[in-house]
Biotite code that builds the C-alpha atoms (Angstrom):
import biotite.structure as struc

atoms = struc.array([
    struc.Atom([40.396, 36.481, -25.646], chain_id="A", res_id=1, res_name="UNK", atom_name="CA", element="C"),
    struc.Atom([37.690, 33.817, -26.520], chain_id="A", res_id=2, res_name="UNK", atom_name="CA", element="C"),
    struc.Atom([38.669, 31.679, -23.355], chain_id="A", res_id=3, res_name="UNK", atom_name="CA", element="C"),
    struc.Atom([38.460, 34.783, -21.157], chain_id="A", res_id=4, res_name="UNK", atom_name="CA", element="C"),
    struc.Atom([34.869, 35.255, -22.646], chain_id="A", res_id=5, res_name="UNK", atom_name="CA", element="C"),
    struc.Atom([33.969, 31.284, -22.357], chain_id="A", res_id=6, res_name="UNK", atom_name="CA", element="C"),
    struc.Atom([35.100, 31.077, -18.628], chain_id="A", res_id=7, res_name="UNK", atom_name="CA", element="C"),
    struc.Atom([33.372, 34.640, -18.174], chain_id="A", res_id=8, res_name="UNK", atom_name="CA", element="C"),
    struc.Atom([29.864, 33.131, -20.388], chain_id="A", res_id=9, res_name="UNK", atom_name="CA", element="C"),
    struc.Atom([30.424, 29.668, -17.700], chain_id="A", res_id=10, res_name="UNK", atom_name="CA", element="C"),
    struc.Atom([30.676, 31.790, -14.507], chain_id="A", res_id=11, res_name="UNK", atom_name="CA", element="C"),
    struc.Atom([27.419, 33.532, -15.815], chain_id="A", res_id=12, res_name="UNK", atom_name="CA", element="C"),
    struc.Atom([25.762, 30.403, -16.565], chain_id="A", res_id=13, res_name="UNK", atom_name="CA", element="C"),
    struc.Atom([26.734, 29.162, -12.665], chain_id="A", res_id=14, res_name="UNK", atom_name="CA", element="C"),
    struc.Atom([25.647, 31.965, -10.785], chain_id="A", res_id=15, res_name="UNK", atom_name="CA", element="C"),
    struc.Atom([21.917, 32.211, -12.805], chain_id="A", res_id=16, res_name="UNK", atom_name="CA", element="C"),
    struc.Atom([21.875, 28.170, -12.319], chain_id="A", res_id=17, res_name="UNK", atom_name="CA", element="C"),
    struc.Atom([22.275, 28.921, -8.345], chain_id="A", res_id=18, res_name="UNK", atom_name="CA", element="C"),
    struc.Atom([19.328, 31.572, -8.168], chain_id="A", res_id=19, res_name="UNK", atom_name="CA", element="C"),
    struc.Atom([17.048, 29.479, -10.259], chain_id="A", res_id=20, res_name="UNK", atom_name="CA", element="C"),
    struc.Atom([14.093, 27.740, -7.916], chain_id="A", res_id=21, res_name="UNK", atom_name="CA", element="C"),
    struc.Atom([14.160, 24.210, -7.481], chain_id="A", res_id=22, res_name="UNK", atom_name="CA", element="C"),
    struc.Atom([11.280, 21.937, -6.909], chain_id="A", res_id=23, res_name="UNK", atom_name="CA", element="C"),
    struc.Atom([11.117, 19.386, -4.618], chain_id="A", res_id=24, res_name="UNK", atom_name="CA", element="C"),
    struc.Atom([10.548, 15.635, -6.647], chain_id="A", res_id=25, res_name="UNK", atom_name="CA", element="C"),
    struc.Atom([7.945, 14.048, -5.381], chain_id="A", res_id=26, res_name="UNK", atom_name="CA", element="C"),
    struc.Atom([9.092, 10.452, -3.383], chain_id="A", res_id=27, res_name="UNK", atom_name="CA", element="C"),
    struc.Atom([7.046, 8.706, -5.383], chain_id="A", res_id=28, res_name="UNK", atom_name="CA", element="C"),
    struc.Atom([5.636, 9.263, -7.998], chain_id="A", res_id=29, res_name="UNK", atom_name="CA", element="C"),
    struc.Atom([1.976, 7.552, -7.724], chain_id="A", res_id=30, res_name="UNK", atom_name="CA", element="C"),
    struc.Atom([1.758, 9.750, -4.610], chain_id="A", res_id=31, res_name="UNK", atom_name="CA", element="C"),
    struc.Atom([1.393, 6.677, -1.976], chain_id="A", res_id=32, res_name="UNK", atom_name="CA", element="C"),
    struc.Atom([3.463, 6.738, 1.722], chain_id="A", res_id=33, res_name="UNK", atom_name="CA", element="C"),
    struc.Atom([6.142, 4.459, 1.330], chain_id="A", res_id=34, res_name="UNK", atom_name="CA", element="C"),
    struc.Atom([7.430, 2.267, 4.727], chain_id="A", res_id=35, res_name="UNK", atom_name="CA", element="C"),
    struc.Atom([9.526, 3.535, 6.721], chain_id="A", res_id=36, res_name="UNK", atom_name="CA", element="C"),
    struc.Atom([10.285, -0.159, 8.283], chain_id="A", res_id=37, res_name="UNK", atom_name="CA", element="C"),
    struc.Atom([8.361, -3.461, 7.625], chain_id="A", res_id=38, res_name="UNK", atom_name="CA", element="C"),
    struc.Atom([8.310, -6.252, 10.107], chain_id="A", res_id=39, res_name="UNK", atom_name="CA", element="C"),
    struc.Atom([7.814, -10.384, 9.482], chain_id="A", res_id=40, res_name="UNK", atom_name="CA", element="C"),
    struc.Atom([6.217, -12.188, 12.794], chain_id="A", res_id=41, res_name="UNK", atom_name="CA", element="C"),
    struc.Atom([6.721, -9.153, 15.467], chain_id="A", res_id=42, res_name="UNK", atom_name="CA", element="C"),
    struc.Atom([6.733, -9.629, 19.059], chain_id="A", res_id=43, res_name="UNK", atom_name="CA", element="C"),
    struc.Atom([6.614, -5.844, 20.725], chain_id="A", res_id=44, res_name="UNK", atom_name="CA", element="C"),
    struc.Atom([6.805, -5.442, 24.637], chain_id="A", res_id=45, res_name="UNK", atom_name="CA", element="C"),
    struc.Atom([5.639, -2.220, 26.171], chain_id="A", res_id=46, res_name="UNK", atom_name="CA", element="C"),
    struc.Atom([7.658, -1.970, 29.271], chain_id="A", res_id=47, res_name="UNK", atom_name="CA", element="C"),
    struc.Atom([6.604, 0.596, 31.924], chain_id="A", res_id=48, res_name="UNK", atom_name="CA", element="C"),
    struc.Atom([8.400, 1.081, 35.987], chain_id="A", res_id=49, res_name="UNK", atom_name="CA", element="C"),
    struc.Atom([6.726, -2.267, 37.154], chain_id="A", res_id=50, res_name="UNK", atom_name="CA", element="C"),
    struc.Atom([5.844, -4.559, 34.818], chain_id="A", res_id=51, res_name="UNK", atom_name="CA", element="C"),
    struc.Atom([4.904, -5.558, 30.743], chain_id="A", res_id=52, res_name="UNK", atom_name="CA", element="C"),
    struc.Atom([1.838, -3.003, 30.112], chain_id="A", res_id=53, res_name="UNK", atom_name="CA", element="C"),
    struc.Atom([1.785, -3.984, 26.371], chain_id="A", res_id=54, res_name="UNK", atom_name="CA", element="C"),
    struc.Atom([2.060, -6.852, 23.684], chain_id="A", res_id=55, res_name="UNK", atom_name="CA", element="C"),
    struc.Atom([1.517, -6.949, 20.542], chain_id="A", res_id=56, res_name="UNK", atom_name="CA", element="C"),
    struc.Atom([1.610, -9.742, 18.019], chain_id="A", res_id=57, res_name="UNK", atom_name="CA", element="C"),
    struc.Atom([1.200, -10.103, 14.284], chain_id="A", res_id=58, res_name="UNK", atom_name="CA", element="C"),
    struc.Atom([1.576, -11.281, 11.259], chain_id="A", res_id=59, res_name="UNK", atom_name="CA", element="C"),
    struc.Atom([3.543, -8.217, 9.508], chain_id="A", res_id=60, res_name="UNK", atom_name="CA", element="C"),
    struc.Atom([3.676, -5.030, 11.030], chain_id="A", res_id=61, res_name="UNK", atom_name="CA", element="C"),
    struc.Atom([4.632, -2.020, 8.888], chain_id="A", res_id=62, res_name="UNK", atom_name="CA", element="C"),
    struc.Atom([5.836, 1.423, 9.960], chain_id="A", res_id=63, res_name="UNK", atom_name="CA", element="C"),
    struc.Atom([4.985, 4.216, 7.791], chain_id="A", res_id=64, res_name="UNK", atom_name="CA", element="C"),
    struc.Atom([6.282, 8.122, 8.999], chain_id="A", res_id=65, res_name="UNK", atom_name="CA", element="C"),
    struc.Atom([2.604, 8.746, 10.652], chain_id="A", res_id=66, res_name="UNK", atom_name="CA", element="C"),
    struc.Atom([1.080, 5.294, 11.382], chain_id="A", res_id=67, res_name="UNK", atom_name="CA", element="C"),
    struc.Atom([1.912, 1.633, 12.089], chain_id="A", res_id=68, res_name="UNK", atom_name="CA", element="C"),
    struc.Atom([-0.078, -0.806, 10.472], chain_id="A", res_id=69, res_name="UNK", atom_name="CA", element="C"),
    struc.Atom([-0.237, -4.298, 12.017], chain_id="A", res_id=70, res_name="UNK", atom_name="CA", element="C"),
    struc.Atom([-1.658, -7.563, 10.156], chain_id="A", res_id=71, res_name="UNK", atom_name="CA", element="C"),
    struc.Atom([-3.608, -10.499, 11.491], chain_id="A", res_id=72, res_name="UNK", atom_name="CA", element="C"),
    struc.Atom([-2.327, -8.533, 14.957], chain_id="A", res_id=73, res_name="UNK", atom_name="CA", element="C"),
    struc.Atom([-3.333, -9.286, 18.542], chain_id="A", res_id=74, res_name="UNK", atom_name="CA", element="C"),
    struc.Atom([-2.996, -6.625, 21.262], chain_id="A", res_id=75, res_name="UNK", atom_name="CA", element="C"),
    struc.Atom([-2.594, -7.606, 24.764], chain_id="A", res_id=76, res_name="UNK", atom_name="CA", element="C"),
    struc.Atom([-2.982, -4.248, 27.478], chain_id="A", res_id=77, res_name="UNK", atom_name="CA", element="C"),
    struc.Atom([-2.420, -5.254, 30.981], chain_id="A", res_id=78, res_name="UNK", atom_name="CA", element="C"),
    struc.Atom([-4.288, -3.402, 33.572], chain_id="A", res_id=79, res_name="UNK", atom_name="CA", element="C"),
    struc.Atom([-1.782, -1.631, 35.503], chain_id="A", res_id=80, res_name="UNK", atom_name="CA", element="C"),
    struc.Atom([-4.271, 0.342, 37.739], chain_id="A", res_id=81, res_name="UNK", atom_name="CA", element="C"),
    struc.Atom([-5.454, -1.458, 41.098], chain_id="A", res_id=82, res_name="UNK", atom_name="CA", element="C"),
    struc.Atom([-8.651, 0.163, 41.447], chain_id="A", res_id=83, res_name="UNK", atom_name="CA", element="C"),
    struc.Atom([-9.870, -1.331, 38.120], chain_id="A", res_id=84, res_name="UNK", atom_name="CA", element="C"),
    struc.Atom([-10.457, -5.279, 39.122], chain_id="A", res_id=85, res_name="UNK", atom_name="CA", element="C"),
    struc.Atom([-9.484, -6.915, 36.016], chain_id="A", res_id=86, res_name="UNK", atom_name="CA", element="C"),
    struc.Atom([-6.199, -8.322, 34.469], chain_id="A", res_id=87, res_name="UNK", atom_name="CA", element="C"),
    struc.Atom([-5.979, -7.474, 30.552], chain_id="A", res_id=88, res_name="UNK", atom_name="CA", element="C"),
    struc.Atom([-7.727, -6.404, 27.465], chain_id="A", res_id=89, res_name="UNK", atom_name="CA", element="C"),
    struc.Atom([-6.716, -8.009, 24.428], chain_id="A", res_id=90, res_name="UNK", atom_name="CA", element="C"),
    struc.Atom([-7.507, -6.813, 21.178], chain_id="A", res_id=91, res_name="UNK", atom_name="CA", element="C"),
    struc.Atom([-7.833, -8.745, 17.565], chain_id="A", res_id=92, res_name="UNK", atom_name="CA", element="C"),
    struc.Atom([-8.471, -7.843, 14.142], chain_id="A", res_id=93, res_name="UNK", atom_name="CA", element="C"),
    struc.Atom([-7.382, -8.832, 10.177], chain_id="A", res_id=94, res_name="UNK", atom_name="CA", element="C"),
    struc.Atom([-5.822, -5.129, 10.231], chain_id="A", res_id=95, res_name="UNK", atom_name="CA", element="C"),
    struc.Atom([-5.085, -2.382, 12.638], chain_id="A", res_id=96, res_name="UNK", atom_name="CA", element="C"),
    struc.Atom([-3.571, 0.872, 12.266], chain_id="A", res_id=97, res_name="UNK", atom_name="CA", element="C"),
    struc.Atom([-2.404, 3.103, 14.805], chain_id="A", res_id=98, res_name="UNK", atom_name="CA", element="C"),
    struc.Atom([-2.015, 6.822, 14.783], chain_id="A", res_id=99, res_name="UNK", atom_name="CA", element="C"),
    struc.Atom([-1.086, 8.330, 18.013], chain_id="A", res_id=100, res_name="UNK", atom_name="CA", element="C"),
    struc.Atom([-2.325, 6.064, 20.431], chain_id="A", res_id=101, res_name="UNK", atom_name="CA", element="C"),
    struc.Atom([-5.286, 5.609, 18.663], chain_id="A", res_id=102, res_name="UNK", atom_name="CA", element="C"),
    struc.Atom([-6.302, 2.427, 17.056], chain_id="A", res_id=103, res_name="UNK", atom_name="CA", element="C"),
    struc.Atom([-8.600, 1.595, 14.080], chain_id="A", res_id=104, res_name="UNK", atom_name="CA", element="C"),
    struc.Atom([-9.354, -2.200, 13.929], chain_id="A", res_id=105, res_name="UNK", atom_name="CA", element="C"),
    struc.Atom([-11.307, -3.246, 11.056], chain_id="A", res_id=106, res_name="UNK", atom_name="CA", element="C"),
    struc.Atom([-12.034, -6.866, 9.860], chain_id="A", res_id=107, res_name="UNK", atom_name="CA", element="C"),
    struc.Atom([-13.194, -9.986, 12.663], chain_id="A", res_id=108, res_name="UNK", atom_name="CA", element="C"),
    struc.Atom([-12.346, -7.721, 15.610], chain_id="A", res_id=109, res_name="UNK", atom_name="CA", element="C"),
    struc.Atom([-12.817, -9.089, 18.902], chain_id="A", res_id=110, res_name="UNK", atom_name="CA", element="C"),
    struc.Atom([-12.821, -7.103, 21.950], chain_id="A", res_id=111, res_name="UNK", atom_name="CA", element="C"),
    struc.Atom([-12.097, -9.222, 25.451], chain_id="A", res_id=112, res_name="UNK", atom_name="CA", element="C"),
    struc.Atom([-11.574, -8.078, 28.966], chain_id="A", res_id=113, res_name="UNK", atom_name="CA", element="C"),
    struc.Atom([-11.242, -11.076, 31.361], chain_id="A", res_id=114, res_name="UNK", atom_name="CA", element="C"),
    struc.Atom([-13.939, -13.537, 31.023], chain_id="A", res_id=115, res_name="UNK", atom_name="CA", element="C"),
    struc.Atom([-16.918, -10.915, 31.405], chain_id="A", res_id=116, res_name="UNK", atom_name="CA", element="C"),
    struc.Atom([-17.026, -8.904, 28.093], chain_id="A", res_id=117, res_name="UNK", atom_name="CA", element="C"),
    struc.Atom([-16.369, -9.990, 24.872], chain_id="A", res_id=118, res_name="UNK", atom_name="CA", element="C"),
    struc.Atom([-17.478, -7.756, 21.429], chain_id="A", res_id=119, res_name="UNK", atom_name="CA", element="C"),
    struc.Atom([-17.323, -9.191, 17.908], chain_id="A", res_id=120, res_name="UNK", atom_name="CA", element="C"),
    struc.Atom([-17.560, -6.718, 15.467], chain_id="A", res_id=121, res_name="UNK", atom_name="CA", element="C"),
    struc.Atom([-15.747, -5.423, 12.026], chain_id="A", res_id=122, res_name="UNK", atom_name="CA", element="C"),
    struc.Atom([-14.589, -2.015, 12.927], chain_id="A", res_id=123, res_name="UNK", atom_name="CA", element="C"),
    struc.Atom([-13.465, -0.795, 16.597], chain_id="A", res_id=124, res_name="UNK", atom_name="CA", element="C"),
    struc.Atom([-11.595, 2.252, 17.350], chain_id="A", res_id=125, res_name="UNK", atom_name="CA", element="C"),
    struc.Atom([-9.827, 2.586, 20.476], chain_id="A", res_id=126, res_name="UNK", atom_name="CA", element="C"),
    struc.Atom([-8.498, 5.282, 22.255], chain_id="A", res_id=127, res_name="UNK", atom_name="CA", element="C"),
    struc.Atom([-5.533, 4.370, 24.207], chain_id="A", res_id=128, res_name="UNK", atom_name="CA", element="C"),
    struc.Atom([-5.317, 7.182, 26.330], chain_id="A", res_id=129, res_name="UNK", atom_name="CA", element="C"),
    struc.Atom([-9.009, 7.921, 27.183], chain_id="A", res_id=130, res_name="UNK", atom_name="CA", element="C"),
    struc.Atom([-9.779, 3.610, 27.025], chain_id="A", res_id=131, res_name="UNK", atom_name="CA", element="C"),
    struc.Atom([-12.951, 4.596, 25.070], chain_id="A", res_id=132, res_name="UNK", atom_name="CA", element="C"),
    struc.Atom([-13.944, 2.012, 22.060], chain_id="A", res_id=133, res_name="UNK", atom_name="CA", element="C"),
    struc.Atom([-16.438, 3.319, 19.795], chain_id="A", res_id=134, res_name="UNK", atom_name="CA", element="C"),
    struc.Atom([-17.592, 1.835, 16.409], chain_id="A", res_id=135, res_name="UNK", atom_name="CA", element="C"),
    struc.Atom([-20.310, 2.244, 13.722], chain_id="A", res_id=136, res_name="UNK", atom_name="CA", element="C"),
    struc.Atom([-21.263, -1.118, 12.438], chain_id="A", res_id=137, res_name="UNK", atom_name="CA", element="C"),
    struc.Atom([-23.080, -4.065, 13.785], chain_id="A", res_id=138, res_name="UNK", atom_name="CA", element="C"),
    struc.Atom([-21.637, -5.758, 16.821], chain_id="A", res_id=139, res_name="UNK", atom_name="CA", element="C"),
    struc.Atom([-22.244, -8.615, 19.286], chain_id="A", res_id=140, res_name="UNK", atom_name="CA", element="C"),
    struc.Atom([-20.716, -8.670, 22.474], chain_id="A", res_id=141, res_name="UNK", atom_name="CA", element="C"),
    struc.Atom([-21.185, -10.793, 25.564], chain_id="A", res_id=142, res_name="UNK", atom_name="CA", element="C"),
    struc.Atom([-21.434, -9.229, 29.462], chain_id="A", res_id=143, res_name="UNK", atom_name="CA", element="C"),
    struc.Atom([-21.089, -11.880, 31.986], chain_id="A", res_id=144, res_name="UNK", atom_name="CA", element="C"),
    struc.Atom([-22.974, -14.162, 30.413], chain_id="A", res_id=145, res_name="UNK", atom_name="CA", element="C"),
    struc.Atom([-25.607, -11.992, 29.018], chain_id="A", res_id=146, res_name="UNK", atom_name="CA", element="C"),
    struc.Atom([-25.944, -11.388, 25.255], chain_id="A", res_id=147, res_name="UNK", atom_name="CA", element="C"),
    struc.Atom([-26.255, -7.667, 23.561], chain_id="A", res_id=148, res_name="UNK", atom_name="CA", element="C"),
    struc.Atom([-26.753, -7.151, 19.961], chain_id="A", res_id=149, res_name="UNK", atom_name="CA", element="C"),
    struc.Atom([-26.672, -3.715, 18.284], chain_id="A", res_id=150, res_name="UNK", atom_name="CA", element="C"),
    struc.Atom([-25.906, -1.029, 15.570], chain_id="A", res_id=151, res_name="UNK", atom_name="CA", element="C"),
    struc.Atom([-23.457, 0.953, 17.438], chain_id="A", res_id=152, res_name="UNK", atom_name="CA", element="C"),
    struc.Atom([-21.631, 1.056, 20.776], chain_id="A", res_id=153, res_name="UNK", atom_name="CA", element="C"),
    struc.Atom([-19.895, 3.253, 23.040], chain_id="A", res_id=154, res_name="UNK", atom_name="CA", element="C"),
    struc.Atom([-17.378, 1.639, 25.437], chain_id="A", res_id=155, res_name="UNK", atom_name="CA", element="C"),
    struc.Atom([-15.871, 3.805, 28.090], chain_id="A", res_id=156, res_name="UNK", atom_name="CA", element="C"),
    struc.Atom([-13.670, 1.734, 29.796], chain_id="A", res_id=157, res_name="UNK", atom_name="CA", element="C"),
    struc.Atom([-12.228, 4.278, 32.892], chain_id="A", res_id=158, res_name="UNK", atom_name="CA", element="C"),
    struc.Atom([-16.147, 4.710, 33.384], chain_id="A", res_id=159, res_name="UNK", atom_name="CA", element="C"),
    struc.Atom([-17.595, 1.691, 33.188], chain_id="A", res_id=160, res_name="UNK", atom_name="CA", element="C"),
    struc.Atom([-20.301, 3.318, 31.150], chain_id="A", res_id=161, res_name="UNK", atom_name="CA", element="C"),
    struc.Atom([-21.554, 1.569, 27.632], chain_id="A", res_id=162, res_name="UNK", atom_name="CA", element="C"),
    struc.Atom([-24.172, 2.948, 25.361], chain_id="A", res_id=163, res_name="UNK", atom_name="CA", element="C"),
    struc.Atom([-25.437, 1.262, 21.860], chain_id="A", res_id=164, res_name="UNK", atom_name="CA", element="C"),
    struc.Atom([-27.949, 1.766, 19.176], chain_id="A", res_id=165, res_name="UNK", atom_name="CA", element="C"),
    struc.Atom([-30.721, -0.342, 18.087], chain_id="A", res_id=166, res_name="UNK", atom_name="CA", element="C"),
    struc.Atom([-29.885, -3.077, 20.548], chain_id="A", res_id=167, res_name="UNK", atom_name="CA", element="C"),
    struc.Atom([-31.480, -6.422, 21.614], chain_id="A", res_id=168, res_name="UNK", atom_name="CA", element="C"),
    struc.Atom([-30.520, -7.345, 25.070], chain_id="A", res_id=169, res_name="UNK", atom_name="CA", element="C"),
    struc.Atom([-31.272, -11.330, 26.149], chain_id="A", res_id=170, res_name="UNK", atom_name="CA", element="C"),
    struc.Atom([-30.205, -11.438, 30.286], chain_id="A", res_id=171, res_name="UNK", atom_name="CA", element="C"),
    struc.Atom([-29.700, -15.325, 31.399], chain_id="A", res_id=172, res_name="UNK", atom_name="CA", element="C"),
    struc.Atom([-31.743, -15.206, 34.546], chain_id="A", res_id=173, res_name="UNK", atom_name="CA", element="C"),
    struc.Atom([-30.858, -18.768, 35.533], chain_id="A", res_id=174, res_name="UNK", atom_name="CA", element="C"),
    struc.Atom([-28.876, -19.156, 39.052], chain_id="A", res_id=175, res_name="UNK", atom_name="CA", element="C"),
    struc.Atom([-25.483, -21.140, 38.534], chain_id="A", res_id=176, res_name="UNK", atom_name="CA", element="C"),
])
């Protein structure tokens, strides 16, 4: 009789154990993303129908389940349309992190197509997909030869369109 009522008192104990809500843990506990993968020295290669379109090189690169984060990276984007009459745009910065296809450079970024622009600034964010750069902090950059200084710039790179706050604009007017 008393084992009848234990397994009976067990069985009870089971089923109400089964309907009882269970919370979900939280990963971890001090509530920060964890990596997903981390990288030492990474080479990437985008590869497309032709050619490379893409490189990327850094120091560490770190994948997380919604962004990549890239250290002491370079980013080299090969122009792959013929109607545009330059060869690659590379990009630089201390740290850049990419979500979607767009990227947030912060810290000495430098911003080169060819040998006619270069930008120097501390934050850039590029749009991969649109090729617009936009930031909000002081920048240099350099247009075939001529120098531009200002608060903020808009880079539209499919356009060939640039705008810029609070600029100074020195044009080299000698013939070379």
């Amino acid at each position: 009789m008393g084992m009848k009522t234990f397994t009976f008192v067990l069985l009870v104990l089971a089923l109400g154990a089964y309907f009882i809500p269970v919370q979900n843990i939280e990963k971890n506990a001090m509530g920060k993303d964890l990596p997903v993968v981390v990288f030492e020295k990474p080479i990437m290669y985008t590869l497309n129908e032709t050619n490379v379109n893409r490189v990327v090189v850094a120091s560490h690169a770190v994948k997380y389940q919604n962004r990549d984060e890239m250290f002491n990276a370079d980013i080299i984007l090969k122009n792959s349309d013929t109607r545009k009459k330059f060869n690659n745009e590379k990009l630089k910065a201390d740290l850049i992190v990419k979500k979607a296809d767009v990227y947030t450079l912060t810290n000495n970024v430098k911003y080169k197509r060819d040998d006619f622009i270069k930008l120097d600034t501390n934050e850039l964010i590029y749009d991969d997909i649109k090729k617009i750069a936009t930031n909000t902090k002081p920048f240099t950059a350099i247009y075939n030869q001529h120098l531009l200084k200002g608060n903020t710039i808009y880079l539209d790179i499919n356009n060939d369109y640039l705008t810029a706050k609070n600029t100074h604009f020195e044009i080299d007017v000698t013939k070379k």
